[in-house]
C-alpha positions as CSV (number, residue, x, y, z in Angstrom):
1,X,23.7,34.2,13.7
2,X,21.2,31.5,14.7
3,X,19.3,30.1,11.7
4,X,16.0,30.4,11.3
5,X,13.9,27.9,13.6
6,X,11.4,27.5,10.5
7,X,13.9,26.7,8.2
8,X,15.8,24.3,10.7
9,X,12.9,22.2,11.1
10,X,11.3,22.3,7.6
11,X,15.0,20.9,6.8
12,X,14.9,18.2,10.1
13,X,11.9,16.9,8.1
14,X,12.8,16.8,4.8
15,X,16.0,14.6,5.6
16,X,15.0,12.7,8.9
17,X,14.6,9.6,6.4
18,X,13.8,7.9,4.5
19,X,16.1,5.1,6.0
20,X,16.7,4.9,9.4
21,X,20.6,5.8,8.4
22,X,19.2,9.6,7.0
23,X,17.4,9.4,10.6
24,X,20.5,9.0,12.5
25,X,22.6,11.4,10.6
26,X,20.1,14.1,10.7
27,X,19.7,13.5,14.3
28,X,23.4,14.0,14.9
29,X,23.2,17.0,12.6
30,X,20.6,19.0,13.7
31,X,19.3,18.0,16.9
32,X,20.9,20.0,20.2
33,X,22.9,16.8,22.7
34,X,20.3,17.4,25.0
35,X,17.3,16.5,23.0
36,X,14.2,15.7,24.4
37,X,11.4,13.9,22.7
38,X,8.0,13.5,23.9
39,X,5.5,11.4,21.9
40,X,2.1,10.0,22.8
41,X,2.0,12.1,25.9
42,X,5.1,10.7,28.0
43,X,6.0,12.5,30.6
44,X,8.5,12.1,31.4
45,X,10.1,11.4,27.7
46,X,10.9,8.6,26.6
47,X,13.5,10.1,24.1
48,X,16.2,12.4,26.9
49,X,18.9,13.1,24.8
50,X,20.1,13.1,21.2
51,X,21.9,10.0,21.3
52,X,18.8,8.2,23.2
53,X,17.2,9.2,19.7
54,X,19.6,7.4,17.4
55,X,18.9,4.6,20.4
56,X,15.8,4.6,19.6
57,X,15.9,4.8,15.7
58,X,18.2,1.8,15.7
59,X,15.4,-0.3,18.5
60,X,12.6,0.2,15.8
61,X,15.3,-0.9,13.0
62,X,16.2,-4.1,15.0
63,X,12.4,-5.0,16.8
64,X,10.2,-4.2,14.6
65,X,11.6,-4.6,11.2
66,X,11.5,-0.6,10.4
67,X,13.7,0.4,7.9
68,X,11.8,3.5,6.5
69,X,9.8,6.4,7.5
70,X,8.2,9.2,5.7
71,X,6.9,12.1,6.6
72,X,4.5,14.5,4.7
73,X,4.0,17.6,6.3
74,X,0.4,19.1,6.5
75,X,0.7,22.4,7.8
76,X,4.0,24.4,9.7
77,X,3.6,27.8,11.3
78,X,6.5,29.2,13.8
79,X,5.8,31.7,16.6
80,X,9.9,32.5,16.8
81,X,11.3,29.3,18.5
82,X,8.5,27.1,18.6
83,X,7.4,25.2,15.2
84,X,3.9,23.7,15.1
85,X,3.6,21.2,12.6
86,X,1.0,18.7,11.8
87,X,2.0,15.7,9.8
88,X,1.7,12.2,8.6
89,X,4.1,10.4,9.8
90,X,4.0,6.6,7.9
91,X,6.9,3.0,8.6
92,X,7.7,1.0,6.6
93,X,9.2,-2.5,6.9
94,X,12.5,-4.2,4.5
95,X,9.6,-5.2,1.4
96,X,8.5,-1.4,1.6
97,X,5.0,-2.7,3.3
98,X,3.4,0.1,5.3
99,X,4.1,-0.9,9.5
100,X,2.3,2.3,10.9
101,X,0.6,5.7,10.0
102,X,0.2,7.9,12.3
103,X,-1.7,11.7,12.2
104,X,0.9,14.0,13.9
105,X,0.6,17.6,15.6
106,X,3.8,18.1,17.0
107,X,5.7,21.4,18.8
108,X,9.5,21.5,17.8
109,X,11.6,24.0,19.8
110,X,14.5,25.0,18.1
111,X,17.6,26.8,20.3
112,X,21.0,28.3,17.9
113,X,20.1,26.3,15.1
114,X,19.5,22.7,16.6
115,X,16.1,21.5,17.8
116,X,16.0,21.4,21.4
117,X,12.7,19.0,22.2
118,X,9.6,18.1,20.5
119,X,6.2,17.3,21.6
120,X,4.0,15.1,20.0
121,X,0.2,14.7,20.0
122,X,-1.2,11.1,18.3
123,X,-4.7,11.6,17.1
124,X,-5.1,7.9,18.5
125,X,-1.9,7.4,21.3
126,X,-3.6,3.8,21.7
127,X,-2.5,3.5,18.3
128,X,1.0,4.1,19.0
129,X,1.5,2.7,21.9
130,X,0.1,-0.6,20.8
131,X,2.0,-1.0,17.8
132,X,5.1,1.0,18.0
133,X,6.8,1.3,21.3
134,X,8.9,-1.8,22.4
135,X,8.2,-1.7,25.2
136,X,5.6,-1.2,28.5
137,X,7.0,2.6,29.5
138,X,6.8,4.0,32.6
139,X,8.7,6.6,34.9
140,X,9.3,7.0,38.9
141,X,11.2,10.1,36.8
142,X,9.2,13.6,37.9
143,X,6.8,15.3,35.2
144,X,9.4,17.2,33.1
145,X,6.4,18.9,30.9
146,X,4.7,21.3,32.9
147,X,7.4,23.6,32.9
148,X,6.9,23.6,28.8
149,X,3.4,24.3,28.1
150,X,3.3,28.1,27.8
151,X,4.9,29.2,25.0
152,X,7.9,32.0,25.8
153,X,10.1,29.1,28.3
């Protein structure tokens, strides 16, 4: 029996972190192998799989001096797969200095037990695309989204 999609991601969130190790396991843990992850409106992800996650977990490690995040969780509601949560999502660098903060509503979809993809919304995206990603994204890759935005897919 398929755990509760609730409970999976209440659980993603209270152990993705603090360190960027707790990231990484909990990503192997409980995220599905074909992960997607959308933040800051990208479309088409920037985050395709689960290992492109832990990818991506070790980049911020290694470019930007990340080595913690926390996450305080506002409010969470499911609608039976689909978790709406709205969060703070803070970084932190090696001396424990704050590196970003960001306000968070985020979709998770959670399929037998693992989350499948989320969906981020940035109250400022400028914000995080300025100061978090790496790197200038973009995609000749087809809109993957569209085919999410009504709940019931």
């Amino acid at each position: 029996m398929a755990r509760d999609p609730l409970d999976v991601v209440v659980e993603f969130f209270s152990t993705f972190g603090p360190t960027v190790d707790d990231m990484q396991a909990t990503a192997l843990r409980l995220c599905h192998e074909e992960l997607w992850w959308a933040s800051g409106g990208f479309d088409p992800p920037r985050v395709g799989s689960r290992q492109a996650l832990v990818d991506d977990l070790e980049m911020a490690r290694r470019s930007h001096g990340i080595s913690e995040f926390r996450f305080e969780m506002v409010h969470i509601a499911a609608d039976g797969d689909y978790v709406l949560t709205e969060r703070l999502d803070d970084a932190y660098d090696a001396d424990g200095s704050l590196v970003h903060s960001f306000k968070v509503m985020g979709t998770v979809k959670v399929e037998d037990g693992l989350v499948r993809w989320v969906r981020d919304y940035f109250y400022d995206t400028r914000e995080f695309a300025a100061n978090y990603l790496p790197e200038a994204f973009s995609s000749d890759d087809p809109p993957i989204l569209e085919q999410h935005l009504r709940a019931g897919d």
